[in-house]
C-alpha positions as CSV (number, residue, x, y, z in Angstrom):
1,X,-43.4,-21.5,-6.1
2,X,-45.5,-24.2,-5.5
3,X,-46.0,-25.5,-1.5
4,X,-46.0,-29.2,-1.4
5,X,-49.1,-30.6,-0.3
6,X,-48.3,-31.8,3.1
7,X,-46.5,-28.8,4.5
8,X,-49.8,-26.5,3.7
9,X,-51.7,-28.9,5.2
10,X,-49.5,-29.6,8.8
11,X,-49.6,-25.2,8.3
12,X,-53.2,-25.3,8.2
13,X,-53.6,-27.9,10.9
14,X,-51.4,-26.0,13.5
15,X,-53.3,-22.7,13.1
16,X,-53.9,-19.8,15.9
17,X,-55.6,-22.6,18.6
18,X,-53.0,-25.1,18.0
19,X,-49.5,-23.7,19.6
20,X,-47.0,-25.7,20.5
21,X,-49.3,-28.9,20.5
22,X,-51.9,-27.4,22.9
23,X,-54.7,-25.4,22.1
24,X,-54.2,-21.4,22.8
25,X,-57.6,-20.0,25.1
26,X,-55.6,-17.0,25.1
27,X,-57.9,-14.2,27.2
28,X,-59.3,-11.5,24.7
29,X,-57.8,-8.7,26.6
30,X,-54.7,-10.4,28.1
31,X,-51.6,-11.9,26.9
32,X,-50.9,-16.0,27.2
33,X,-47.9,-18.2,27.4
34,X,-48.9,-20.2,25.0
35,X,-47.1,-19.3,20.9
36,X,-47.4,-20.6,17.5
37,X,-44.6,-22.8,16.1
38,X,-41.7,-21.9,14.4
39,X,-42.2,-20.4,10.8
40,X,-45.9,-19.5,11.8
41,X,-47.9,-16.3,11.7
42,X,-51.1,-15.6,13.4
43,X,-53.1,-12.8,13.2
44,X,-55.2,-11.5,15.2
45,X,-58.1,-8.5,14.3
46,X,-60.2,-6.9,16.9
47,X,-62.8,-4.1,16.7
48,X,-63.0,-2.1,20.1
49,X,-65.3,0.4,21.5
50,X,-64.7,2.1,24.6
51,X,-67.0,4.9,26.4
52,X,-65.0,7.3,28.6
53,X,-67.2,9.7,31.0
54,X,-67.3,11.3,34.9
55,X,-63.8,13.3,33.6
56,X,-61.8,14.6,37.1
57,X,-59.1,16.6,35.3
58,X,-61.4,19.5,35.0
59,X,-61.9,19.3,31.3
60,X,-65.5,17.0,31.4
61,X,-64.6,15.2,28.6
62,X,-67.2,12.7,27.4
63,X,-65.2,10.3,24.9
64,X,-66.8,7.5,22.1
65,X,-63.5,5.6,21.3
66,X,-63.0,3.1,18.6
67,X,-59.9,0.8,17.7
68,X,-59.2,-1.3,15.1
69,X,-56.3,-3.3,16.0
70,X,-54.4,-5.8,14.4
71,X,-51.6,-8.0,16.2
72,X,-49.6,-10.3,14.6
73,X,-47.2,-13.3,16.3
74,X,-44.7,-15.2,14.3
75,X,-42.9,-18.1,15.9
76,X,-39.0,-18.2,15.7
77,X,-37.9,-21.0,17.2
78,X,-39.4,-23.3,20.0
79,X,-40.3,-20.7,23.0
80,X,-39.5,-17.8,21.0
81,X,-41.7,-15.6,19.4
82,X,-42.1,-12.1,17.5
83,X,-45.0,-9.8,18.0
84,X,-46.3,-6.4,16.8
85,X,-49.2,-4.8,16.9
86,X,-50.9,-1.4,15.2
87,X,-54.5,0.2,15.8
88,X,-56.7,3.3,13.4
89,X,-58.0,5.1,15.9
90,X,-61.4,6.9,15.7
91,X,-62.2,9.4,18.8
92,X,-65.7,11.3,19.2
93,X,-65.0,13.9,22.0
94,X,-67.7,16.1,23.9
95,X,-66.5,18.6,25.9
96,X,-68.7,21.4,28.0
97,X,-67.9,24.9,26.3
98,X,-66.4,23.9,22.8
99,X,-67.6,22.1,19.9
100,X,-68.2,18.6,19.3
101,X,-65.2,16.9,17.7
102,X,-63.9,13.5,15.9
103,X,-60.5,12.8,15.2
104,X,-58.8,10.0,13.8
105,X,-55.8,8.9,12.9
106,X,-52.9,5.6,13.6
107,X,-51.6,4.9,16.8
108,X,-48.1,4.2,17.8
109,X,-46.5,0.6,16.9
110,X,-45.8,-1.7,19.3
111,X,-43.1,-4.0,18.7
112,X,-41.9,-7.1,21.0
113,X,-40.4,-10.7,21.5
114,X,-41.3,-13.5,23.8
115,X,-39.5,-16.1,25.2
116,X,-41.3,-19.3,27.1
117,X,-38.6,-20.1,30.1
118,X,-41.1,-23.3,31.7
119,X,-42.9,-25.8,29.9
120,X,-44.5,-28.8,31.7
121,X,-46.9,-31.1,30.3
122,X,-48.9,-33.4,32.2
123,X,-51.1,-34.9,29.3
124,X,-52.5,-33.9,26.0
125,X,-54.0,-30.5,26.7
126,X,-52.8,-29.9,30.6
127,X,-49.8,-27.7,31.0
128,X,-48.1,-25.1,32.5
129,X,-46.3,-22.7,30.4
130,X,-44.4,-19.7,31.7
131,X,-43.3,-16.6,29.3
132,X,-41.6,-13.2,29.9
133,X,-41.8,-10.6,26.9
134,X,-40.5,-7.3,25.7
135,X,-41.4,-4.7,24.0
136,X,-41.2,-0.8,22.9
137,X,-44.0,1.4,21.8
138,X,-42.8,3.2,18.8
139,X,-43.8,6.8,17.9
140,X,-45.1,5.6,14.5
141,X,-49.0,7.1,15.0
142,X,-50.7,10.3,14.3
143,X,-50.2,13.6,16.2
144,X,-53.0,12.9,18.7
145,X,-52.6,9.1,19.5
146,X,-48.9,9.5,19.5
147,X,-46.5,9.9,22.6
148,X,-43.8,10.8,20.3
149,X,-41.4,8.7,22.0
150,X,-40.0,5.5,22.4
151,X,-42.0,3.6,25.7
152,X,-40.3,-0.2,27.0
153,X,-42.4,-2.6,28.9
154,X,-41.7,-5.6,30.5
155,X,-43.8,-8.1,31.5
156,X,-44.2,-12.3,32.3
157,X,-47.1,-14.5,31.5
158,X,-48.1,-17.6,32.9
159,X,-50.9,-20.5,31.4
160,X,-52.0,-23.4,33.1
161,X,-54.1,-26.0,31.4
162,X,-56.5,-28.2,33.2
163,X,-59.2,-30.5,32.3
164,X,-61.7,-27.9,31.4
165,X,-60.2,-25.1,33.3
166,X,-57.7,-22.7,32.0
167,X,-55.9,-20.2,33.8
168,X,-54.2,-17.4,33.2
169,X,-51.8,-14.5,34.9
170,X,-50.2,-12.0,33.5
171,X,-47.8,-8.6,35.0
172,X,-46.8,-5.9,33.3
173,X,-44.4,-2.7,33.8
174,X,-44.5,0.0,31.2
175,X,-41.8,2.8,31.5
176,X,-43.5,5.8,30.2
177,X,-41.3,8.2,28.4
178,X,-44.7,10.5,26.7
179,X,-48.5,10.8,26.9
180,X,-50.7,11.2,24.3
181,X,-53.1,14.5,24.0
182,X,-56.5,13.0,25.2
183,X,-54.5,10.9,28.0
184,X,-57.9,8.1,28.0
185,X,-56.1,4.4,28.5
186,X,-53.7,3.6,31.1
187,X,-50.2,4.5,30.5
188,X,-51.3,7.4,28.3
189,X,-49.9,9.9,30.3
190,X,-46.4,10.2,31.6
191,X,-46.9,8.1,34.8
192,X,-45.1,4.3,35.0
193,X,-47.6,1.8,34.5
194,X,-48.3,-1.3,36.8
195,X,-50.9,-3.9,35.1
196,X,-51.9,-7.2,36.6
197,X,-54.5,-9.3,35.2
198,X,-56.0,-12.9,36.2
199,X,-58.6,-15.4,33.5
200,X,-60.5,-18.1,33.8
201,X,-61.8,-19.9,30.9
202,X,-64.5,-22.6,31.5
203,X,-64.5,-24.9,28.5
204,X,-68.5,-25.4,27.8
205,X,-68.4,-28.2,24.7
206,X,-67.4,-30.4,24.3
207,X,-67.1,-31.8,28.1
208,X,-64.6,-35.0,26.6
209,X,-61.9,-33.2,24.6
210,X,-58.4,-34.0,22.8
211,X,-56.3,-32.4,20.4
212,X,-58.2,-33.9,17.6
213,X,-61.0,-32.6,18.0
214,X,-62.4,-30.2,16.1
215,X,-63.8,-26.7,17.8
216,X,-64.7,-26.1,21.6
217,X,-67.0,-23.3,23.5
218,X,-65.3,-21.4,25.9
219,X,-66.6,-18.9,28.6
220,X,-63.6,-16.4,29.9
221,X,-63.7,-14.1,32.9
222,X,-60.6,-11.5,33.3
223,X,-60.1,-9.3,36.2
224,X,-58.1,-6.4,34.7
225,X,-56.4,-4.0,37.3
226,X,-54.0,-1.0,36.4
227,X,-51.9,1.3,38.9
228,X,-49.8,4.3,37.5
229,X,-47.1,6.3,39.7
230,X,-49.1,9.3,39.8
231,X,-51.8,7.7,42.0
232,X,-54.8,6.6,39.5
233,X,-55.7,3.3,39.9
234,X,-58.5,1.0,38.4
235,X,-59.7,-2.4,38.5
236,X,-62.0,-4.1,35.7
237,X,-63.9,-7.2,35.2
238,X,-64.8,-8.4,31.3
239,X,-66.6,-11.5,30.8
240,X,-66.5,-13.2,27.4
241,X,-67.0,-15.9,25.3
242,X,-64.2,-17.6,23.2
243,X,-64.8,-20.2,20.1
244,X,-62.0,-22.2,18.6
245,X,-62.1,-24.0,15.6
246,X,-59.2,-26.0,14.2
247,X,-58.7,-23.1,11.7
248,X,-59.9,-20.2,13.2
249,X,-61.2,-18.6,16.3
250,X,-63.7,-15.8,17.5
251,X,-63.9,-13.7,20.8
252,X,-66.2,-11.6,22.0
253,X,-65.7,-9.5,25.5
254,X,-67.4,-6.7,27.7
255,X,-64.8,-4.3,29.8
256,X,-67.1,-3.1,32.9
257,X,-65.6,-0.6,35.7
258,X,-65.2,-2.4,39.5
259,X,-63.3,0.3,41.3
260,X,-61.8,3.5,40.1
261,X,-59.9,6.2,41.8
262,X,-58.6,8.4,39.0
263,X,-57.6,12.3,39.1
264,X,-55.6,12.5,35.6
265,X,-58.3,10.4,33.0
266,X,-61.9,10.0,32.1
267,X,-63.6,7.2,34.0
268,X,-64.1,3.9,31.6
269,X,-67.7,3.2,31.9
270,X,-67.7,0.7,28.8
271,X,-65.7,-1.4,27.0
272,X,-66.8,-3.7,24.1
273,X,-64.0,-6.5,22.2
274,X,-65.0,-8.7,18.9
275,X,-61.9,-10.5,17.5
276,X,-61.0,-12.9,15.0
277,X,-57.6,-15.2,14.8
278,X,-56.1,-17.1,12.0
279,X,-52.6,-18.2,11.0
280,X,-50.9,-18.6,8.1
């Protein structure tokens, strides 16, 4: 079946950095308020290497972690979106009295909807948008990046838009039900999970901008803290860089530790994001 000419093009035109008539500067490592249109897709790949080290559980785990994630968000109707996301996981391990190991393998799937309660536009590109979301972790993964259970989260996002300034907040609650064997990321154990995070994106170029035109330089700073029921707690900081082109976008971030008190984990002590987002 052919698509008529003008519906691939207003498709094209209101890719991944043009939801809802505003451009996204969605954080790389948080969620945003802002959504694509109804009857839209966008897809989001990411490459992500973390280093985990300084292990307090007794096991002295040194860990070379890589994902490969891919996220997908499909607008339903006006405020109300799909998502769903799925990572190969790739895990070098190095532990004092055993051998060296890699393992490998899909993690669970996470599955989720999100609803945009507060919309208010105060020009072209300035806005606040307000979201909550939720969503399940499904046990679809491989033996050692799988809970084996079914984990619900809730969470709410908020975006503000101004002038060259974005902002964004996010909270989320994740009811653990499993862990996963290596236990490396927040919420992999069995503890609840509290995360908050905070951005600021600094638009570079162009200083005069509008919906038409065509690609922008963003910086982004997050502040990324975590807090589990069973006492570990963490705070991060990952500046970035963010480009968006009317078609496309690419993301680049660094995860670096602030504060850490953890007794059930290996220590973060590097995190590294490159991304890509389209929409079809």
């Amino acid at each position: 079946m052919l698509v008529p000419k003008r519906t691939l093009l207003a498709a094209l035109l209101a890719c991944t950095l043009t939801t809802d008539d505003v451009r996204a500067q969605q954080p790389t490592n948080s969620p945003s308020a802002t959504m694509p249109a109804p009857g839209l897709l966008s897809l989001r790949v990411m490459v992500r290497y973390n280093r985990f080290g300084d292990d307090p559980t007794g096991a002295g785990r040194r860990v070379d972690a890589f994902r490969q994630m891919l996220h997908g968000t499909y607008g339903i109707v006006p405020g109300l979106v799909a998502f769903g996301e799925t990572a190969l996981e790739q895990e070098k391990i190095d532990a004092p009295g055993s051998d060296d190991g890699t393992q490998s393998g899909l993690a669970d799937t996470v599955l989720g909807v999100r609803y945009r309660f507060l919309r208010h536009d105060t020009g072209p590109i300035d806005t606040l948008r307000m979201a909550v979301q939720a969503a399940a972790r499904l046990p679809t993964g491989a033996n050692a990046f799988s809970t084996d259970t079914v984990t619900p989260s809730i969470g709410i996002n908020l975006t503000m838009i101004r002038g060259r300034h974005g902002l964004n907040a996010t909270a989320k609650y994740v009811l653990t039900t499993g862990s996963t064997p290596q236990q490396l990321y927040p919420g992999d154990g069995r503890a609840d999970l509290v995360r908050v995070s905070a951005t600021h994106l600094y638009r570079l170029a162009p200083a005069s901008y509008a919906e038409s035109s065509g690609d922008a330089w963003f910086t982004q700073l997050e502040l990324i803290g975590s807090a589990e029921t069973n006492g570990d707690v963490s705070l991060e900081i990952a500046p970035g860089v963010l480009y968006e082109a009317r078609r496309w976008a690419g993301e680049a971030s660094v995860l670096l530790p602030i504060a850490e008190d953890l007794e059930h984990r290996p220590r973060r002590e590097l995190g590294i994001a490159l991304g890509i987002r389209l929409l079809f």
